[in-house]
C-alpha positions as CSV (number, residue, x, y, z in Angstrom):
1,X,3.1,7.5,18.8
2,X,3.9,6.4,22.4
3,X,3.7,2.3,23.5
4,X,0.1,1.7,24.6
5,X,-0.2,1.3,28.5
6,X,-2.6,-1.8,27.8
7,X,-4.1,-3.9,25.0
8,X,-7.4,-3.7,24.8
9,X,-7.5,-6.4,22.2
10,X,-4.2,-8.8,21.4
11,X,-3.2,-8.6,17.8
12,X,-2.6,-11.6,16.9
13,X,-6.2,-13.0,17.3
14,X,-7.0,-11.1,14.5
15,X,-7.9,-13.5,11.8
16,X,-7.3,-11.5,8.7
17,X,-8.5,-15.1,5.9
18,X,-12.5,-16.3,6.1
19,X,-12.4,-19.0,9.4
20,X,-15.9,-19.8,7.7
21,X,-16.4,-20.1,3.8
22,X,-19.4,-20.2,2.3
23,X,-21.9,-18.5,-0.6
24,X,-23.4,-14.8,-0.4
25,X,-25.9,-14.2,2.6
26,X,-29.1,-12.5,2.5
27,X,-29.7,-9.8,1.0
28,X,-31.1,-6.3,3.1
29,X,-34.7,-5.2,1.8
30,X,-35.2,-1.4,1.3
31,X,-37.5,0.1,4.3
32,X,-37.5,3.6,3.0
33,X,-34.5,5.2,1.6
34,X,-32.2,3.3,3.3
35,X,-30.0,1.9,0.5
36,X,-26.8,4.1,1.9
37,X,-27.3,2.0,5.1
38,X,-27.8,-1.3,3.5
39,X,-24.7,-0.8,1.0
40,X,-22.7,0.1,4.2
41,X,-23.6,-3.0,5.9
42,X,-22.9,-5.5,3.5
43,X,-19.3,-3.7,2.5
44,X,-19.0,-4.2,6.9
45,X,-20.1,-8.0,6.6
46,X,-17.9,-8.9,4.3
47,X,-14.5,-7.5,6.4
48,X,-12.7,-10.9,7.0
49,X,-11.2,-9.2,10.1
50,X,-14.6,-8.0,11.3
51,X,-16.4,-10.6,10.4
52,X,-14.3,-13.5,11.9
53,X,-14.7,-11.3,15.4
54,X,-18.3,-10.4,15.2
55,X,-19.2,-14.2,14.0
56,X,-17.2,-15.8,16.9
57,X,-19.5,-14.2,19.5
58,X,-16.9,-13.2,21.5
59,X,-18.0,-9.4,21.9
60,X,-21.6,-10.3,23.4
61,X,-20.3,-13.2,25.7
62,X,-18.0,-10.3,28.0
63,X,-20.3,-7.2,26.8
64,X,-21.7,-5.4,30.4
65,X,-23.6,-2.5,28.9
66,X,-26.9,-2.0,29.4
67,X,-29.0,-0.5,26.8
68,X,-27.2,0.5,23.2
69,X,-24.0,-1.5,22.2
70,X,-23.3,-1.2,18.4
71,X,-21.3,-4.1,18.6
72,X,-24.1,-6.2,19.9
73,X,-26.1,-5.0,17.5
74,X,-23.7,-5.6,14.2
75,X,-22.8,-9.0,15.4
76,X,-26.3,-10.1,15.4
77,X,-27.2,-8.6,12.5
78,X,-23.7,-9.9,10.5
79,X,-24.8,-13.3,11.8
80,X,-28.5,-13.1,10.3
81,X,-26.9,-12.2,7.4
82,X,-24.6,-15.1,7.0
83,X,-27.1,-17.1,8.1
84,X,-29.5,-16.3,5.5
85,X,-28.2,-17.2,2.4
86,X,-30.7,-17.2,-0.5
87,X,-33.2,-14.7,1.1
88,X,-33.7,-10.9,2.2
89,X,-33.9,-9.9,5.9
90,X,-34.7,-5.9,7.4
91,X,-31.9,-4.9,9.4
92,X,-34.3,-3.4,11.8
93,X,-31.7,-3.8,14.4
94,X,-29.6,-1.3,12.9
95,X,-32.2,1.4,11.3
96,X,-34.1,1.6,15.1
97,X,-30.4,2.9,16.5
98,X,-29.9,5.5,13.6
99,X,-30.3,8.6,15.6
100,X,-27.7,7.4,18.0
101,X,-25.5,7.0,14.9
102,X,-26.0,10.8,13.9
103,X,-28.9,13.5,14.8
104,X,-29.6,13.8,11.2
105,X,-30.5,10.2,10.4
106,X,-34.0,9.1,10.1
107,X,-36.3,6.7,8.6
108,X,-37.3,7.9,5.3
109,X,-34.5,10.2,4.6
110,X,-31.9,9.7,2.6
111,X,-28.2,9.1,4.0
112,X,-24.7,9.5,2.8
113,X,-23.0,6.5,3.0
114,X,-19.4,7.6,3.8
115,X,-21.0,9.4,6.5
116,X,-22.8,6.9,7.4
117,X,-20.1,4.5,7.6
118,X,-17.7,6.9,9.6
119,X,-20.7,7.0,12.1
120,X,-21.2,3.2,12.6
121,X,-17.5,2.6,12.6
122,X,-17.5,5.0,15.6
123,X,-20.1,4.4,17.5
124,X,-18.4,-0.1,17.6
125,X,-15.7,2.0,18.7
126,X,-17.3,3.3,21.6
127,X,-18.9,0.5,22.5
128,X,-15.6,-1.4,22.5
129,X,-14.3,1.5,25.2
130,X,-17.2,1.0,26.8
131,X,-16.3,0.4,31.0
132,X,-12.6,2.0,29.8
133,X,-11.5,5.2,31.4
134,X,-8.8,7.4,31.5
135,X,-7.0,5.3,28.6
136,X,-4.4,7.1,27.4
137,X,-4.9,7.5,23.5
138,X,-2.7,4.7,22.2
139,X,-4.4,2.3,24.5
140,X,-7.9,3.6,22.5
141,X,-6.4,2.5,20.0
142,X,-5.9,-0.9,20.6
143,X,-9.5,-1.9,20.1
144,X,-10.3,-4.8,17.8
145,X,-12.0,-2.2,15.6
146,X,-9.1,0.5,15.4
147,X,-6.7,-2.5,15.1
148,X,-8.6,-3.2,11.8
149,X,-9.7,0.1,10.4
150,X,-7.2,2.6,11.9
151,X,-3.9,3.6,10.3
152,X,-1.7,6.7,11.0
153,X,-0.9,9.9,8.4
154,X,2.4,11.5,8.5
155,X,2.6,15.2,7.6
156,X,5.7,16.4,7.0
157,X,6.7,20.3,7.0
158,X,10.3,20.9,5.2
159,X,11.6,24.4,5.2
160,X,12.9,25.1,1.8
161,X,15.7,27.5,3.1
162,X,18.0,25.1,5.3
163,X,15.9,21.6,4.6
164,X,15.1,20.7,8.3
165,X,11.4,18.8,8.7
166,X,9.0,19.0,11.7
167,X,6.9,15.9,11.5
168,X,3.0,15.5,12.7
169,X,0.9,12.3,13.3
170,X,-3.1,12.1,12.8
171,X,-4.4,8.8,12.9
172,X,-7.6,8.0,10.0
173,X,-10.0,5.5,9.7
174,X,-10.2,6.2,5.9
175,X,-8.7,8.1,3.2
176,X,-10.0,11.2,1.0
177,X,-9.2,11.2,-2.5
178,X,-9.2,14.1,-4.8
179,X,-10.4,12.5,-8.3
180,X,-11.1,15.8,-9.8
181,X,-6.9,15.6,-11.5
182,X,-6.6,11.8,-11.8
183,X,-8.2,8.8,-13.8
184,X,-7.2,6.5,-11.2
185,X,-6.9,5.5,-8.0
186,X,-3.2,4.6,-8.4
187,X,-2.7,8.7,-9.7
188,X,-4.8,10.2,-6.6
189,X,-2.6,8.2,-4.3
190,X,0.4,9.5,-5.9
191,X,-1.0,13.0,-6.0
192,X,-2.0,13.0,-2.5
193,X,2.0,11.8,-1.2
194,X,3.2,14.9,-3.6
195,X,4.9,17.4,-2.0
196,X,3.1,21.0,-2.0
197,X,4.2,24.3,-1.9
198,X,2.4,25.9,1.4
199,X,0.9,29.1,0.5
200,X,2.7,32.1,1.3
201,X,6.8,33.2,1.9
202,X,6.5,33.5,5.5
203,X,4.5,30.2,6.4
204,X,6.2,28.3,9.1
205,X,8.5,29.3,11.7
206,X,11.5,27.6,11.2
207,X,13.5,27.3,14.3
208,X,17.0,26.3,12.7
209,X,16.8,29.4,10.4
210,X,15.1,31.6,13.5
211,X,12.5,32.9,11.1
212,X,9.6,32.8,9.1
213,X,10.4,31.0,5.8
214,X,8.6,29.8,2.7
215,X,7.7,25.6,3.8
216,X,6.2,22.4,1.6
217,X,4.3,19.6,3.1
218,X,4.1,16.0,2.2
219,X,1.6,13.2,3.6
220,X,2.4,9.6,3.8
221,X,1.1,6.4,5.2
222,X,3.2,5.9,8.4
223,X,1.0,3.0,9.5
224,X,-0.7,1.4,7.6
225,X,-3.7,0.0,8.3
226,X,-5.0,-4.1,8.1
227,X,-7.9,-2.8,6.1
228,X,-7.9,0.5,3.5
229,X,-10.7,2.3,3.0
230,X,-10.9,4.7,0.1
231,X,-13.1,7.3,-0.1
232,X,-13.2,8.9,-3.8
233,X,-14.4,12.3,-3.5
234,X,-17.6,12.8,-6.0
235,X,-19.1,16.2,-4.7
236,X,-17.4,18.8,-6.7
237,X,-19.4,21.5,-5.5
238,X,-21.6,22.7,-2.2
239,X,-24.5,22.8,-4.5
240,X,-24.3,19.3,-4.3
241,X,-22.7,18.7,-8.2
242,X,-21.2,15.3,-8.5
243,X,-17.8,14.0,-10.2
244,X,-19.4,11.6,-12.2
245,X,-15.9,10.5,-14.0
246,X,-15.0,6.7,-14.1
247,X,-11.6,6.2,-12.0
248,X,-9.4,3.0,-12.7
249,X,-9.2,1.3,-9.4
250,X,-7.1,-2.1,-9.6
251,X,-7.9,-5.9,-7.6
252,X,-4.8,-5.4,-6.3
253,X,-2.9,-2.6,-4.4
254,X,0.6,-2.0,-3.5
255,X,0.4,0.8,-0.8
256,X,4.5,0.8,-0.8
257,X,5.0,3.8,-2.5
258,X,2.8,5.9,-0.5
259,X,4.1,4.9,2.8
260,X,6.7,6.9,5.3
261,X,9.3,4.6,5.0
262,X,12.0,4.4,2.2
263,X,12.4,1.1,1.9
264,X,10.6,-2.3,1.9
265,X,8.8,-4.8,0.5
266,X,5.8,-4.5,-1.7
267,X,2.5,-3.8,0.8
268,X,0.0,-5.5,-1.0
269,X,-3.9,-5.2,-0.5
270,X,-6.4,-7.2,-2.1
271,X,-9.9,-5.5,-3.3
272,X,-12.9,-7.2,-1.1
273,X,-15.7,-4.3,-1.5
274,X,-16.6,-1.6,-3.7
275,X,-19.7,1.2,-2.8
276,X,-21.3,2.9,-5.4
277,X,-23.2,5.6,-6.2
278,X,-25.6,6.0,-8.7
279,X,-27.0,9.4,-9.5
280,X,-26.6,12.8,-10.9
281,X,-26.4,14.6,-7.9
282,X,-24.9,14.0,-4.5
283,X,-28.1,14.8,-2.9
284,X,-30.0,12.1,-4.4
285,X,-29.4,8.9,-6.1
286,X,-29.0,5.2,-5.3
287,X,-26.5,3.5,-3.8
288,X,-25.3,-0.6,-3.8
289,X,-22.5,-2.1,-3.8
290,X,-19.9,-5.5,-5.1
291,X,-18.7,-7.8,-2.1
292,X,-16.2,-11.0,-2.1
293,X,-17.6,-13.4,-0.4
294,X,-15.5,-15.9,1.7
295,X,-15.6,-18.2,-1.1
296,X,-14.0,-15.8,-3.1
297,X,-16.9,-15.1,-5.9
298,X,-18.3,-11.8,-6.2
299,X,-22.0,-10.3,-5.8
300,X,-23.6,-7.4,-6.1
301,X,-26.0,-6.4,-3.4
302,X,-28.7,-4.1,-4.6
303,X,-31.1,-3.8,-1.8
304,X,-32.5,-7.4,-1.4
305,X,-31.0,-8.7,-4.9
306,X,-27.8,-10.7,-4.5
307,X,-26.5,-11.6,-7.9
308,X,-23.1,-13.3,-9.1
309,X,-21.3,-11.2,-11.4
310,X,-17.7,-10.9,-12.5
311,X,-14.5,-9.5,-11.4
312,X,-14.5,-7.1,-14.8
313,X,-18.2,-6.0,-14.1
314,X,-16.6,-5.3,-10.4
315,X,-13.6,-3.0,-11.6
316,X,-15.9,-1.0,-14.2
317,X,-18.0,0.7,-11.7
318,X,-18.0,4.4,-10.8
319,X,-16.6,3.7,-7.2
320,X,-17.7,6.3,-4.3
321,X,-15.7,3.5,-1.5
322,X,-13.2,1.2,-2.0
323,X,-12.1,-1.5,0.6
324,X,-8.9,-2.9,0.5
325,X,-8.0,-5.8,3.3
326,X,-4.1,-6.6,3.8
């Protein structure tokens, strides 16, 4: 949790509103099971924060790497996008890269898309570090990408004999949620904050009592992020069995009561994308997805259809990811 020794990218030229408004963009035509990639895509041009960066050009102006940049790459593909409104374009940019993104990733084969996003987000990552060495990990941090995506678990370890709490920081670029004990999003949150019993009497070292003692362990937000990502977790089993329950998600989310601090106002985030999944098994299926658009209608983007629909149609859907912006 240390002060980064430089800024990699200043803060506040983060431009969290639409600098452009306009209708939905093109759509991405299917080149051979490749609707994980496309859903992915379009939840990752329609990130205000990402989008105002990526559309501003300022990445490829000062960009020095030869060969594979994956910010190069999304900023001209988010701007063919934008720039294509009413049509369908093959984001060959991106599927020519995908073994970079992960050795398992090919043409033909079918992806998953939380994967696949975890991947892409990494690898702008990387390219934003590119020409960076020896940065301490705070400073890492400070990339426009981690500045948007990156927030900051607290795990918290209370022995239950005298009370006293060793704290632990993790940083995530989204959050897992176990659905299987909840019918919505609000109730996964909640049960994920809930203090647990950890298994066993003689489970942490306490080093006020000078012994082993029986513990419980709590997470919290401690930073919060600009943009939440939700990842509901649908694979129930390694057989690949999927949770195919509906889970109440709302437009709007106050993360407030799942943060580290006791006190504050209401943290609200507003509901811009939402990935789903459509399919029996988590091996196999279909996958689209519901964006806002900076002129704040909503469309699903199936492949190369781009259709209006409604916010109600939006919140009815058997979410796999869940984008929430600040």
């Amino acid at each position: 949790m240390a002060a980064p020794q430089s800024i990699l990218f200043p803060p506040e030229e983060i431009s969290m509103d639409w600098q452009q408004r306009q209708g939905a963009g093109a759509g991405l035509h299917n080149l051979g099971n490749t609707c994980f990639l496309n859903a992915v895509l379009q939840c990752l041009t329609y990130t205000p924060p990402l989008a105002n960066y990526l559309l501003s050009g300022e990445h490829s102006q000062s960009c020095g790497q030869q060969g594979f940049c994956m910010m190069c790459i999304m900023e001209a593909h988010v701007k063919k996008v934008l720039h294509s409104s009413g049509s369908a374009i093959e984001p060959w940019e991106v599927i020519s890269v995908l073994p970079r993104l992960g050795d398992h990733f090919r043409l033909g084969r079918q992806g998953d898309a939380h994967e696949f996003l975890c991947c892409i987000v990494t690898a702008m990552q990387r390219a934003c570090l590119s020409g960076s060495t020896n940065l301490d990990v705070s400073s890492q941090a400070s990339t426009i990408i981690h500045q948007i995506f990156e927030g900051v678990l607290r795990s918290r370890v209370t022995c239950l004999s005298c009370n006293v709490f060793y704290d632990d920081h993790k940083p995530f670029l989204d959050v897992l949620l176990d659905i299987q004990a909840a019918t919505s999003v609000t109730e996964a949150l909640e049960n994920f904050v809930k203090a647990e019993q950890l298994d066993g009497e003689n489970c942490l070292k306490c080093s006020h009592c000078d012994k082993m003692v029986a513990a419980s362990q709590r997470f919290t937000v401690h930073c919060p992020p600009k943009v939440l990502t939700l990842c509901l977790k649908r694979c129930g089993d390694s057989h690949g069995g999927k949770i195919s329950k509906v889970v109440e998600y709302p437009e709007y989310l106050d993360l407030w009561p799942y943060i580290s601090q006791t006190a504050g106002e209401p943290l609200l985030y507003s509901l811009y994308a939402v990935l789903v999944h459509r399919g029996e098994s988590c091996d196999a299926g279909h996958y689209f997805c519901y964006v806002k658009t900076s002129n704040g209608l909503w469309h699903k983007m199936d492949d190369s259809l781009v259709t209006r629909c409604d916010l109600q149609t939006v919140l009815g859907q058997q979410a796999y990811l869940l984008f929430y912006v600040r």
